[in-house]
N, C-alpha and C positions, 0 to 999 in steps of 0.2 A: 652568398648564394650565386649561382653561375647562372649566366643566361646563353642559353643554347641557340636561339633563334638570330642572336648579333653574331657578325664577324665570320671567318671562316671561308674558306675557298667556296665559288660560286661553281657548280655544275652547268656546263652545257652540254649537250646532250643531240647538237647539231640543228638545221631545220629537221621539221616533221614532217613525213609522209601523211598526206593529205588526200580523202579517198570521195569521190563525187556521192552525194547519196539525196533522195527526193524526204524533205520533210511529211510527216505523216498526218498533221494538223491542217498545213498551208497549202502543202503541194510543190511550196517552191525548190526548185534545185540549193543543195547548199553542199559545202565539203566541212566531213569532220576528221577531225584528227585518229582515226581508227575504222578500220575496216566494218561495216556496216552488216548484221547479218539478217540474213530474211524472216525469221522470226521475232525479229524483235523492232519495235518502231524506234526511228529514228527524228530528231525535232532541230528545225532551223535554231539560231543565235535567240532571235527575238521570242518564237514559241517556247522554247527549252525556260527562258527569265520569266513569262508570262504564267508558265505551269509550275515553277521552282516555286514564283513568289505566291500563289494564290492558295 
């Protein structure tokens, strides 16, 4: 049986464009990795794990 997940050339894919956006829980300023749209909330590091995990 092969294991696909070992070995094999690593992908980079360069730094990321990093875009300013205000969390919609906290309020606080945070940047995510993707352009942020106005219809949709957006959630700091900490509120994003706090609502994933609950």
């Amino acid at each position: 049986m092969r294991d696909f997940n070992q070995g094999g050339p690593k992908r980079n894919f360069g730094p990321r464009e990093m875009y300013k956006a205000t969390c919609a829980e906290c309020g606080q300023e945070c940047e995510v990795p993707f352009k942020p749209k106005e219809d949709r909330p957006v959630f700091c590091k900490a509120c994003y794990t706090k609502k994933r995990n609950a």
